[in-house]
Structure formats: structure tokens, C-alpha cells
PDBQT receptor file of N, H, CA, C and O in Angstrom, charges set to zero:
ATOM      1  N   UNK A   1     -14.201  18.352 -12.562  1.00  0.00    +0.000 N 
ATOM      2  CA  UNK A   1     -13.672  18.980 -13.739  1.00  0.00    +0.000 C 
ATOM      3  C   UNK A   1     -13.015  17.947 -14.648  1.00  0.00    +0.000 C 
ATOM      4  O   UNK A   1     -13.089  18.172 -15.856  1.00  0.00    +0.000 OA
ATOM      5  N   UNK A   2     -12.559  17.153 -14.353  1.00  0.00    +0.000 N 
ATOM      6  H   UNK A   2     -12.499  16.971 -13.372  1.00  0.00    +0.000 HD
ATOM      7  CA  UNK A   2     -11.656  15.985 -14.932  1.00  0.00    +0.000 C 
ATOM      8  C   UNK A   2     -12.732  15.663 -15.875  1.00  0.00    +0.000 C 
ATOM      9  O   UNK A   2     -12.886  15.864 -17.080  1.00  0.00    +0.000 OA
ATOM     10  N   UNK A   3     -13.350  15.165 -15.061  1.00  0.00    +0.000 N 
ATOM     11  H   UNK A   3     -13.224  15.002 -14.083  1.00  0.00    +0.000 HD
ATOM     12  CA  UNK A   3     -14.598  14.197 -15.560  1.00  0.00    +0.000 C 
ATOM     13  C   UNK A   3     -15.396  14.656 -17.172  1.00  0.00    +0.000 C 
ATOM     14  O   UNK A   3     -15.723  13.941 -18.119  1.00  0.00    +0.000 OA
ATOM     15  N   UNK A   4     -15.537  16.439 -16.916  1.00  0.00    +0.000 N 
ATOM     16  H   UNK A   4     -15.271  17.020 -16.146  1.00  0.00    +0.000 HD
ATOM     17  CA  UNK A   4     -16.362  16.259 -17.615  1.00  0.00    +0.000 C 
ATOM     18  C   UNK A   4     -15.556  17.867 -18.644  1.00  0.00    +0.000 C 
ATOM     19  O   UNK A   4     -16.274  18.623 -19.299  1.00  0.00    +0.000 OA
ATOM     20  N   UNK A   5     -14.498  17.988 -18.566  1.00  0.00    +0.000 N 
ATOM     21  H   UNK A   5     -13.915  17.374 -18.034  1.00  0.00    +0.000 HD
ATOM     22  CA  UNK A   5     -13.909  19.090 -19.329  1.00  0.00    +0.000 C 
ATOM     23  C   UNK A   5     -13.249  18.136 -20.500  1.00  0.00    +0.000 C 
ATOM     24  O   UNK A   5     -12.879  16.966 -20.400  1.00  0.00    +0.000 OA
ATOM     25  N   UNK A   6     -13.227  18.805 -21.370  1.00  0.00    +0.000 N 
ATOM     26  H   UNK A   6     -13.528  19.756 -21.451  1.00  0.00    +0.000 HD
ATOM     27  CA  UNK A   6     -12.191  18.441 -22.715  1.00  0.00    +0.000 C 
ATOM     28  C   UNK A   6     -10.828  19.629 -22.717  1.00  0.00    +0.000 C 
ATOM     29  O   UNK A   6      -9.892  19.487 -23.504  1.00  0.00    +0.000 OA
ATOM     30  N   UNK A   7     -10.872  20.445 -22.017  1.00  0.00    +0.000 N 
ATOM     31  H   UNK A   7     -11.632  20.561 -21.379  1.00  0.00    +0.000 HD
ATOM     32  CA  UNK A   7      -9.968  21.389 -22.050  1.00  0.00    +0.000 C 
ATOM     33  C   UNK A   7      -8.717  20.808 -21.995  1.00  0.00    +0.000 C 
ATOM     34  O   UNK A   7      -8.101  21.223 -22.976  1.00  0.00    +0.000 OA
ATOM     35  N   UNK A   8      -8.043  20.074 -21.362  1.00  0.00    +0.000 N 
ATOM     36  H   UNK A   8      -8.544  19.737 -20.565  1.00  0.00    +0.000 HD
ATOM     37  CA  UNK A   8      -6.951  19.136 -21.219  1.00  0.00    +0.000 C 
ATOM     38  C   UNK A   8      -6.271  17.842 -21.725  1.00  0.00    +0.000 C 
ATOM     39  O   UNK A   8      -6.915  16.957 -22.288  1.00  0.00    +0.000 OA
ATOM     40  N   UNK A   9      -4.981  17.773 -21.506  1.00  0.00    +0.000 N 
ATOM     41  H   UNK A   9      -4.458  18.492 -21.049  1.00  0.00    +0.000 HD
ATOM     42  CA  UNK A   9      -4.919  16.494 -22.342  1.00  0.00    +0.000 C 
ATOM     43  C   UNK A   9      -4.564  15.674 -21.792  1.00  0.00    +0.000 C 
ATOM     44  O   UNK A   9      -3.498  16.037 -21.294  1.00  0.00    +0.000 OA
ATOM     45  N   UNK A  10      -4.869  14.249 -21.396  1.00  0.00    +0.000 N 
ATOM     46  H   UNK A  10      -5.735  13.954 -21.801  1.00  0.00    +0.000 HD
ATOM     47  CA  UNK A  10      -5.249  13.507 -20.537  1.00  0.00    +0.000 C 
ATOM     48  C   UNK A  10      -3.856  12.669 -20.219  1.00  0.00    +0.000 C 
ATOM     49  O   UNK A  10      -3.588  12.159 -19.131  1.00  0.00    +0.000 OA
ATOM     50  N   UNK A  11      -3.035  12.639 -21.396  1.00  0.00    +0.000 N 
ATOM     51  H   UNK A  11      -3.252  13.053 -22.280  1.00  0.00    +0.000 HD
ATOM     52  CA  UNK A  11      -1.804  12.200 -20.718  1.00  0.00    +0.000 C 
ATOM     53  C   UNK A  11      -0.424  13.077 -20.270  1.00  0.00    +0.000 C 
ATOM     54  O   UNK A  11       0.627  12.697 -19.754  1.00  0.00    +0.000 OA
ATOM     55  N   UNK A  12      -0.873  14.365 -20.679  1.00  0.00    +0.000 N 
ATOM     56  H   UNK A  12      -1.727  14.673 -21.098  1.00  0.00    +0.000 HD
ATOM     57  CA  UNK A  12      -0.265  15.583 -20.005  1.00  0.00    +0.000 C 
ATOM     58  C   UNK A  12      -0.555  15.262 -18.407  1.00  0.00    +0.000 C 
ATOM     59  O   UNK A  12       0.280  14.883 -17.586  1.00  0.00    +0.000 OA
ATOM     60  N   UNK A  13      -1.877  15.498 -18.200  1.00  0.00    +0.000 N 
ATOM     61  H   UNK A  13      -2.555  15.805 -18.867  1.00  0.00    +0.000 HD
ATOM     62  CA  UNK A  13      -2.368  15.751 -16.952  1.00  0.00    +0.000 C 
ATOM     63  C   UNK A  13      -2.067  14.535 -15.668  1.00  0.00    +0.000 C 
ATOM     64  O   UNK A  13      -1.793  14.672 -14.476  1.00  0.00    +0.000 OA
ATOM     65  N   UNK A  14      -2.266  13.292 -16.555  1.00  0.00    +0.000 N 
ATOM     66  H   UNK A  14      -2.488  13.181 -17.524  1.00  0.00    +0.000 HD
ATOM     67  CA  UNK A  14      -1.455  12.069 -15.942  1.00  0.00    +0.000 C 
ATOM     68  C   UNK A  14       0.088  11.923 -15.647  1.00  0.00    +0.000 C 
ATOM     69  O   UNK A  14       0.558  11.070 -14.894  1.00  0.00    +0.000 OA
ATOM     70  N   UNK A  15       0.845  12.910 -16.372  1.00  0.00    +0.000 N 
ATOM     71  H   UNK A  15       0.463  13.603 -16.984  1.00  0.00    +0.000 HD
ATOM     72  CA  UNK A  15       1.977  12.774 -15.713  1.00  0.00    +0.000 C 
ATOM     73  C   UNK A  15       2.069  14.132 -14.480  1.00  0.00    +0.000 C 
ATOM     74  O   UNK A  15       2.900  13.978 -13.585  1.00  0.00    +0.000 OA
ATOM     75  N   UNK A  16       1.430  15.096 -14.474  1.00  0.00    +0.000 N 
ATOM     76  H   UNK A  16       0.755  15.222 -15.201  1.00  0.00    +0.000 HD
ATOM     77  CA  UNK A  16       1.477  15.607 -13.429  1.00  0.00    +0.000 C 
ATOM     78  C   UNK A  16       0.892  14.823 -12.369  1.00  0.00    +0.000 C 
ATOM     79  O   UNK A  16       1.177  15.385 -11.312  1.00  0.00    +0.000 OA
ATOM     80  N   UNK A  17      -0.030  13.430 -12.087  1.00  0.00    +0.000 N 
ATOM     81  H   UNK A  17      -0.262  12.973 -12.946  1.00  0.00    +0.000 HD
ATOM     82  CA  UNK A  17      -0.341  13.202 -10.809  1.00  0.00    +0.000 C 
ATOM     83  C   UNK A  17       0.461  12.792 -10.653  1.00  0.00    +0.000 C 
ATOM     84  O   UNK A  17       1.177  12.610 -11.638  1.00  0.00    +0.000 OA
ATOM     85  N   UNK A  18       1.061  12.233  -8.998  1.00  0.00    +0.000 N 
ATOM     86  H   UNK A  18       0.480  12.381  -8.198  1.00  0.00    +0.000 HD
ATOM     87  CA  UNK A  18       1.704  11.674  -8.669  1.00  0.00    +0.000 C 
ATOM     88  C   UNK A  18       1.384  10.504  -8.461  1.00  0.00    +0.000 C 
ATOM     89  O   UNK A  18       0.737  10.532  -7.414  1.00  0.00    +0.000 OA
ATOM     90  N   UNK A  19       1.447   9.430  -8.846  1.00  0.00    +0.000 N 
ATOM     91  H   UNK A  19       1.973   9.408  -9.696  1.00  0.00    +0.000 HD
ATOM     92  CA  UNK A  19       1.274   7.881  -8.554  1.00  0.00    +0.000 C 
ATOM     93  C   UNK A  19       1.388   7.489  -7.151  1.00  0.00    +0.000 C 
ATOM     94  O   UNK A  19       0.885   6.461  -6.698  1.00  0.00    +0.000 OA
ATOM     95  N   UNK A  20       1.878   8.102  -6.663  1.00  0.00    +0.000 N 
ATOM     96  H   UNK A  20       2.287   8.937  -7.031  1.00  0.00    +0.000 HD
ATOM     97  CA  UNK A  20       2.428   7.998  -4.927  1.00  0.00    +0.000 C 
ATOM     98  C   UNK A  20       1.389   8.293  -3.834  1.00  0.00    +0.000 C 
ATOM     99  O   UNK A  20       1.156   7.870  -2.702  1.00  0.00    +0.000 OA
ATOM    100  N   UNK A  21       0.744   9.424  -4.875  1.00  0.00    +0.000 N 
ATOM    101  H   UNK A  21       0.933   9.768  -5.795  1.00  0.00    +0.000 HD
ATOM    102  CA  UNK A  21       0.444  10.218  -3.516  1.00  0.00    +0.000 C 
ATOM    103  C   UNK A  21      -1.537   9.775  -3.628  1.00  0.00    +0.000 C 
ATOM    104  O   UNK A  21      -2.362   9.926  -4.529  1.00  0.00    +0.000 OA
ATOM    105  N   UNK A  22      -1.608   9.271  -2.391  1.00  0.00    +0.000 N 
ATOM    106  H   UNK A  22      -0.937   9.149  -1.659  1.00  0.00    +0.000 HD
ATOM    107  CA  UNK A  22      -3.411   8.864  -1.972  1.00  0.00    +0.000 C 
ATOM    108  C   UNK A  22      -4.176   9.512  -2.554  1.00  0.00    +0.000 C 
ATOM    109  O   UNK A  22      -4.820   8.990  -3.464  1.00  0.00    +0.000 OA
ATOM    110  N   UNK A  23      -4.397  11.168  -2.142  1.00  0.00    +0.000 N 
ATOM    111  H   UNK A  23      -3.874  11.592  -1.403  1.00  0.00    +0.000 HD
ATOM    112  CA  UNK A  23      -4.816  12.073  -2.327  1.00  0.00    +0.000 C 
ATOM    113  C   UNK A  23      -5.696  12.006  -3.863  1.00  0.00    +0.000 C 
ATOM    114  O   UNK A  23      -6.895  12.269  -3.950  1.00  0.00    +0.000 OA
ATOM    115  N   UNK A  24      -4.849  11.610  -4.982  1.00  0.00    +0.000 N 
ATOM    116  H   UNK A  24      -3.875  11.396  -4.910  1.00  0.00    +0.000 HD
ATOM    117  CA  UNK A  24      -4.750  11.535  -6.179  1.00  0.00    +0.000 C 
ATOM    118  C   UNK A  24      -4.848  10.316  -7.383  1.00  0.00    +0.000 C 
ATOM    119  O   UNK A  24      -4.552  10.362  -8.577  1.00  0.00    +0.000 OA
ATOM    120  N   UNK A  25      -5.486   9.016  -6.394  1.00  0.00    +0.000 N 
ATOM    121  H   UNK A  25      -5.726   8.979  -5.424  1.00  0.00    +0.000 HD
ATOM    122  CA  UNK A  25      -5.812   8.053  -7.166  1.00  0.00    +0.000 C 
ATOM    123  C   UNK A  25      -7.121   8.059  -7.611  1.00  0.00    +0.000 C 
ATOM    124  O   UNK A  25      -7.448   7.238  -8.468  1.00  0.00    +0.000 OA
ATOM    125  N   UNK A  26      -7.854   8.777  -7.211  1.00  0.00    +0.000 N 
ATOM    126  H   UNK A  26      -7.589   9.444  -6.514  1.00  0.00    +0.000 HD
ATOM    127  CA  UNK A  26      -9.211   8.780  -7.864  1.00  0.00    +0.000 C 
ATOM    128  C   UNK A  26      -9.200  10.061  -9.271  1.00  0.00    +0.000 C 
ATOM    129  O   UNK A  26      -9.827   9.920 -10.321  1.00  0.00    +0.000 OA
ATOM    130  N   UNK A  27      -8.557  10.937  -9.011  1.00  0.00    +0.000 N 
ATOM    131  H   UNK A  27      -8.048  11.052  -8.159  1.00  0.00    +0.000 HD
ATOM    132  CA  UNK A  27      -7.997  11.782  -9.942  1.00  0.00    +0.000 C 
ATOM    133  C   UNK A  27      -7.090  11.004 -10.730  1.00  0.00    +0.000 C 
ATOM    134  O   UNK A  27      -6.783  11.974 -11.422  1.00  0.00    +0.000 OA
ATOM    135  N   UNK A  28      -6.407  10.091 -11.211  1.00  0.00    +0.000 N 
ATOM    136  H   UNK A  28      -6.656   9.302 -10.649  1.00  0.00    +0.000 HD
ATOM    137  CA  UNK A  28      -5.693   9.319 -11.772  1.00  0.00    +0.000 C 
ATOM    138  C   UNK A  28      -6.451   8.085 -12.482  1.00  0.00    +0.000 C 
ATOM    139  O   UNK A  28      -6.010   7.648 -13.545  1.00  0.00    +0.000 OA
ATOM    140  N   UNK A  29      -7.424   7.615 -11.969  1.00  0.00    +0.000 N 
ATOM    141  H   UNK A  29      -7.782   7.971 -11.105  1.00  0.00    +0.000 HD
ATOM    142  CA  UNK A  29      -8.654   6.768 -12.789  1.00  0.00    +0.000 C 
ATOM    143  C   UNK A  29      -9.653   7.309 -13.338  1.00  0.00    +0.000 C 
ATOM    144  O   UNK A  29     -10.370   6.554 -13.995  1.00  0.00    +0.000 OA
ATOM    145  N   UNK A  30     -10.072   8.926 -13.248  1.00  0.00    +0.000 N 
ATOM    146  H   UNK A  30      -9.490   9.539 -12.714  1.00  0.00    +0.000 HD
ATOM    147  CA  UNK A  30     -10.541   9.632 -14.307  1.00  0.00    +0.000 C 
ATOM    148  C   UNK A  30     -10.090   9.728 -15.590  1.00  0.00    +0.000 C 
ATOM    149  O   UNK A  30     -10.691   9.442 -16.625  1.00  0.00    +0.000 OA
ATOM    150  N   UNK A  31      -8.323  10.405 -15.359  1.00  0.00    +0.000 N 
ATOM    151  H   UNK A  31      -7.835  10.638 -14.518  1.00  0.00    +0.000 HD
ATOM    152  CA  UNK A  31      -8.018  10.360 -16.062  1.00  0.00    +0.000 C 
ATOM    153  C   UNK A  31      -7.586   9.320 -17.127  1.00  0.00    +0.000 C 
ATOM    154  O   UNK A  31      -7.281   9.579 -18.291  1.00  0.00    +0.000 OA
ATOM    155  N   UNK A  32      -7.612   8.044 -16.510  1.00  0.00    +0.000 N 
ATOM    156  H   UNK A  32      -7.859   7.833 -15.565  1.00  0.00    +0.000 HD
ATOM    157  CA  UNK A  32      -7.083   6.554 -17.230  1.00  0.00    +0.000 C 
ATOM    158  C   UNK A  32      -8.598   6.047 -18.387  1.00  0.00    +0.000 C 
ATOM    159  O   UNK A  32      -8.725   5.487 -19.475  1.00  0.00    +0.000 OA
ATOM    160  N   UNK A  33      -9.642   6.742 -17.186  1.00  0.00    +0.000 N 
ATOM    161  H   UNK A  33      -9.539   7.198 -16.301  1.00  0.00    +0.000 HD
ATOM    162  CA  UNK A  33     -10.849   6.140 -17.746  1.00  0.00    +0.000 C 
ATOM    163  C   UNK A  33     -11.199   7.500 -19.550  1.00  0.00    +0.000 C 
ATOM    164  O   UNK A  33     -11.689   7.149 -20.623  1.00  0.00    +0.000 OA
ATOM    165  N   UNK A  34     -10.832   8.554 -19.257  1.00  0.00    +0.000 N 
ATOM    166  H   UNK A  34     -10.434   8.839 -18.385  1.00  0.00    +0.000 HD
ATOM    167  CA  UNK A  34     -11.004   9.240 -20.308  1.00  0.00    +0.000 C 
ATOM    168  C   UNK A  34      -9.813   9.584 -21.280  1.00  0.00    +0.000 C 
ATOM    169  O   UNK A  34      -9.703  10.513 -22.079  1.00  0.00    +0.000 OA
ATOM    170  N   UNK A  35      -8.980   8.581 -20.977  1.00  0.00    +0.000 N 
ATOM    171  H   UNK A  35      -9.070   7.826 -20.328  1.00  0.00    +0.000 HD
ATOM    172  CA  UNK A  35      -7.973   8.145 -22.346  1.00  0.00    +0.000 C 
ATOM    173  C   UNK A  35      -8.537   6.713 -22.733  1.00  0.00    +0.000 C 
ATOM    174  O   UNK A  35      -7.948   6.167 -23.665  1.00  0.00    +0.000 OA
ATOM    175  N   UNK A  36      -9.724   5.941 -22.080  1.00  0.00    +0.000 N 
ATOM    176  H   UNK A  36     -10.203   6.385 -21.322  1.00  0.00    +0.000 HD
ATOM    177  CA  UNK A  36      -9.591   4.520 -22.857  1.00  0.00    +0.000 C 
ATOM    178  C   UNK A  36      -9.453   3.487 -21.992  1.00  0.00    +0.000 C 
ATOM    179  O   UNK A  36      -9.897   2.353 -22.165  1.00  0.00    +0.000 OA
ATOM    180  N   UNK A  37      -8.664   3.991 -20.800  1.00  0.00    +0.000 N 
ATOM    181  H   UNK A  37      -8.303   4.913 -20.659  1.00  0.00    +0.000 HD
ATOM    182  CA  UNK A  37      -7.963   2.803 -20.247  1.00  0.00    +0.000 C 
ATOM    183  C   UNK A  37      -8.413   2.408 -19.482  1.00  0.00    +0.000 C 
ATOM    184  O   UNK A  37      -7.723   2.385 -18.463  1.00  0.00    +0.000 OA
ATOM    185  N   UNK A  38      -9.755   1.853 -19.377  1.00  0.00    +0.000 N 
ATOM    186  H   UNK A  38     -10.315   1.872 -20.206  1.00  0.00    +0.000 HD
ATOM    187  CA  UNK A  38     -10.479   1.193 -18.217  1.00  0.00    +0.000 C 
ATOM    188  C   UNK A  38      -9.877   0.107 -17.144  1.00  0.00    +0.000 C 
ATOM    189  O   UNK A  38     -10.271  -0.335 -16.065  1.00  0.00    +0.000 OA
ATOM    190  N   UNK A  39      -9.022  -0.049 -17.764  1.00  0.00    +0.000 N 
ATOM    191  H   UNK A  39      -8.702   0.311 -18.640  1.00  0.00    +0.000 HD
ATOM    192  CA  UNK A  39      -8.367  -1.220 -16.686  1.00  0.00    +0.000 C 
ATOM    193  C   UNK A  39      -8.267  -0.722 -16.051  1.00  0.00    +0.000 C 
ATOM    194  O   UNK A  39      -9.084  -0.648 -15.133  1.00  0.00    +0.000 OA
ATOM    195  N   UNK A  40      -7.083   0.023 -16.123  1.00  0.00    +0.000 N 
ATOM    196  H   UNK A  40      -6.419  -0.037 -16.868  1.00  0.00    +0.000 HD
ATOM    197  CA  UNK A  40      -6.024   0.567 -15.176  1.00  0.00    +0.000 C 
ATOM    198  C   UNK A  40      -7.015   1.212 -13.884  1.00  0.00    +0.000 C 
ATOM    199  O   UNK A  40      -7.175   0.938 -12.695  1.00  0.00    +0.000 OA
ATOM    200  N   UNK A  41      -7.689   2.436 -15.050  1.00  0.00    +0.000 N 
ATOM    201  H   UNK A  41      -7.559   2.659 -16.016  1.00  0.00    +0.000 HD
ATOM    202  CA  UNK A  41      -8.899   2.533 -13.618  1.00  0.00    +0.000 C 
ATOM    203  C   UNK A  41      -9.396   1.840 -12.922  1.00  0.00    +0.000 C 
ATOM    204  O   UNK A  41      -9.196   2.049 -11.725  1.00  0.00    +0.000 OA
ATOM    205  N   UNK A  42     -10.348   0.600 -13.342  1.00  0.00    +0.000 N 
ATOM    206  H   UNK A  42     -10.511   0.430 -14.314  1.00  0.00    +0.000 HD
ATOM    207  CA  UNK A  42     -10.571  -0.139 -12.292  1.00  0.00    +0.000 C 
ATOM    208  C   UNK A  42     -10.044  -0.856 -11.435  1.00  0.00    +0.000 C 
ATOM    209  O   UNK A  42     -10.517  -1.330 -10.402  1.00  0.00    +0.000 OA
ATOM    210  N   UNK A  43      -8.615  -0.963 -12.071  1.00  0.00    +0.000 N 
ATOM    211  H   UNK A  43      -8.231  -0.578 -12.910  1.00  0.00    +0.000 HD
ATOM    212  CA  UNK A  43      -7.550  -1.299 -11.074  1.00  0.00    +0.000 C 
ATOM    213  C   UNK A  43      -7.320  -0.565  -9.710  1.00  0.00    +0.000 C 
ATOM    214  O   UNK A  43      -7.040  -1.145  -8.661  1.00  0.00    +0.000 OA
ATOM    215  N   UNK A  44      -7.453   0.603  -9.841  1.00  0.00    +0.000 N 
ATOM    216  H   UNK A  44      -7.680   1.074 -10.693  1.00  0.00    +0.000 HD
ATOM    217  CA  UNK A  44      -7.345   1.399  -8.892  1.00  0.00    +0.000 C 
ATOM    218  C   UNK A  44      -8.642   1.554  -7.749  1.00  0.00    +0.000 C 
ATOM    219  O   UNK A  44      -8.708   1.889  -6.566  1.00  0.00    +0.000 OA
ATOM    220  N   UNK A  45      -9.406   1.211  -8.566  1.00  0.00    +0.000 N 
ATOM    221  H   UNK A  45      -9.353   0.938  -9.527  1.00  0.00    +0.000 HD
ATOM    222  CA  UNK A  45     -11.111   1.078  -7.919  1.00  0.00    +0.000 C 
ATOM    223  C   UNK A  45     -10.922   0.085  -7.098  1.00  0.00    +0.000 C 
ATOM    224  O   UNK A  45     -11.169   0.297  -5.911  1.00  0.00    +0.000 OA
ATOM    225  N   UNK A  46     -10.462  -1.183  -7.488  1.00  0.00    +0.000 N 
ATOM    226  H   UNK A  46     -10.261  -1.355  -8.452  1.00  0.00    +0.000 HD
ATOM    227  CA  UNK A  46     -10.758  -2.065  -6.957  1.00  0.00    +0.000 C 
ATOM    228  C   UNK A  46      -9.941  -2.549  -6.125  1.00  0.00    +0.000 C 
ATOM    229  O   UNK A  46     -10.348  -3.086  -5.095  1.00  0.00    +0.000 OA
ATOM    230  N   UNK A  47      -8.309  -2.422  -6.493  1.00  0.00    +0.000 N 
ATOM    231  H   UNK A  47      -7.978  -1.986  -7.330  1.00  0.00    +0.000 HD
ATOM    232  CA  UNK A  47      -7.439  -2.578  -5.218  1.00  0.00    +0.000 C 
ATOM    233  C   UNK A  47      -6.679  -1.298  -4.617  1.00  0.00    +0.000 C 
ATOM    234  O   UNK A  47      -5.487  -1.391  -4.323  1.00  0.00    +0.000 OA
ATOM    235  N   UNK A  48      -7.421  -0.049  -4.433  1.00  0.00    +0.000 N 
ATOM    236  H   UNK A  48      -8.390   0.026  -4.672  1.00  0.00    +0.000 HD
ATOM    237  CA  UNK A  48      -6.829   1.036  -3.779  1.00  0.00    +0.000 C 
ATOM    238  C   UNK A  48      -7.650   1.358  -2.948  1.00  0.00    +0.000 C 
ATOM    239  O   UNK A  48      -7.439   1.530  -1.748  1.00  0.00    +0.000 OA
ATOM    240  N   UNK A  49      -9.007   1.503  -3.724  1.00  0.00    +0.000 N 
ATOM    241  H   UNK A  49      -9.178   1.363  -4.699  1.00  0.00    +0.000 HD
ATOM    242  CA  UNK A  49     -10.039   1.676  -3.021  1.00  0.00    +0.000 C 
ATOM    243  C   UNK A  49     -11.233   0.433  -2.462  1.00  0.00    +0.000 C 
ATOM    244  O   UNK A  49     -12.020   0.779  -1.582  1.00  0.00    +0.000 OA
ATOM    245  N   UNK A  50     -11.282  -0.526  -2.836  1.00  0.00    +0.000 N 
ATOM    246  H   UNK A  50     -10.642  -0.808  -3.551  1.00  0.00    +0.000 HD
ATOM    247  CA  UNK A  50     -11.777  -1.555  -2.644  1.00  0.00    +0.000 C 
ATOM    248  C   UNK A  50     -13.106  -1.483  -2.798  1.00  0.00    +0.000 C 
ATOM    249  O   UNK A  50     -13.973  -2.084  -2.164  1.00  0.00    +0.000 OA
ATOM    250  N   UNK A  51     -13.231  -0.640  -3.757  1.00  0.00    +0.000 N 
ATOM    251  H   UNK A  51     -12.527  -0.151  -4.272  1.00  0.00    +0.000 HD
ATOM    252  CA  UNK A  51     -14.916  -0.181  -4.147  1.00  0.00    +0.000 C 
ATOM    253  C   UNK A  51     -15.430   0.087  -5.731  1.00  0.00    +0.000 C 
ATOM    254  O   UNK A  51     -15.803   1.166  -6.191  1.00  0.00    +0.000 OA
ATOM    255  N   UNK A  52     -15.316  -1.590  -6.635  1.00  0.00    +0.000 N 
ATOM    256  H   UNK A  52     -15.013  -2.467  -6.261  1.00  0.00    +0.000 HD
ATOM    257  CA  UNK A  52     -15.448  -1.529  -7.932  1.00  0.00    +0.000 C 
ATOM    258  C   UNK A  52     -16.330  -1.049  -8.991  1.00  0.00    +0.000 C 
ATOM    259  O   UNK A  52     -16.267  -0.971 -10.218  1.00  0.00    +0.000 OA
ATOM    260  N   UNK A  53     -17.791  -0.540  -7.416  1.00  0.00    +0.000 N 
ATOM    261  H   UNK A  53     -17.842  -0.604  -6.419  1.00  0.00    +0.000 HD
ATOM    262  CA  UNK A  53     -19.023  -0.080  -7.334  1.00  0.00    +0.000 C 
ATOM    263  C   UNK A  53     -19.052   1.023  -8.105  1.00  0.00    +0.000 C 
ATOM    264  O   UNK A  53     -19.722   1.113  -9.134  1.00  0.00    +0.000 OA
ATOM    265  N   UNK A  54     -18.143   2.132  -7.523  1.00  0.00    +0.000 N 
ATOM    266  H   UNK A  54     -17.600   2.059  -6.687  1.00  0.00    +0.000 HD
ATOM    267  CA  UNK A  54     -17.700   3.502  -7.514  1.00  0.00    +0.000 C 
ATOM    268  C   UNK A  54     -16.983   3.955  -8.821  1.00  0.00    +0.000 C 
ATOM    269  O   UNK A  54     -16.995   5.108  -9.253  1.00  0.00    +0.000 OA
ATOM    270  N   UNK A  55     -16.215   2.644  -9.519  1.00  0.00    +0.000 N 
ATOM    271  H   UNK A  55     -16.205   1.708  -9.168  1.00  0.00    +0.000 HD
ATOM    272  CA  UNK A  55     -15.681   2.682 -10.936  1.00  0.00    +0.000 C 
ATOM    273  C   UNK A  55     -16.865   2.921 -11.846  1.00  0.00    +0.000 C 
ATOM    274  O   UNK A  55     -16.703   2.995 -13.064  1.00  0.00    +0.000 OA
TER     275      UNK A  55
């Protein structure tokens, strides 16, 4: 749903994840990636998940 809804607003929805919590870093680089912020996502791709593939 992240991925592919416009219904939401992407830095609303980013402060509801929790940064903390595992569960929710791939839900958190959707959302980084559909405000713009490719870094950050692949940041997360690459040192959370260790799979830059998957970014």
C-alpha cells in the first residue's frame, strides 16, 4: 500500500513509524523513497538490511 497509494502524506506517515522498531524499516524506506529521499532509503537497504539489491 505504501508503495503504490497517494492517499497519504508521506511525512505524516513517517513520523508515525517508529525508527526503533525492526518490524518497520522497510516501511520507513518506502516512505523516504516516495518523498525523494533516496538516500536515506538506501541507507537502510544497505546497512539494516544488507541487501542494496532489494532497494
Amino acid at each position: 500500500m505504501l508503495k503504490t497509494s497517494s492517499q497519504y502524506s508521506p511525512p505524516r506517515m513517517l513520523d508515525r513509524l517508529h525508527r526503533d522498531d525492526l518490524d518497520l524499516f522497510e516501511a520507513r524506506a518506502i516512505v523516504f523513497s516516495k518523498m525523494g529521499q533516496h538516500r536515506q532509503a538506501l541507507e537502510i537497504y544497505v546497512f539494516k538490511f544488507k541487501d542494496p539489491v532489494k532497494g
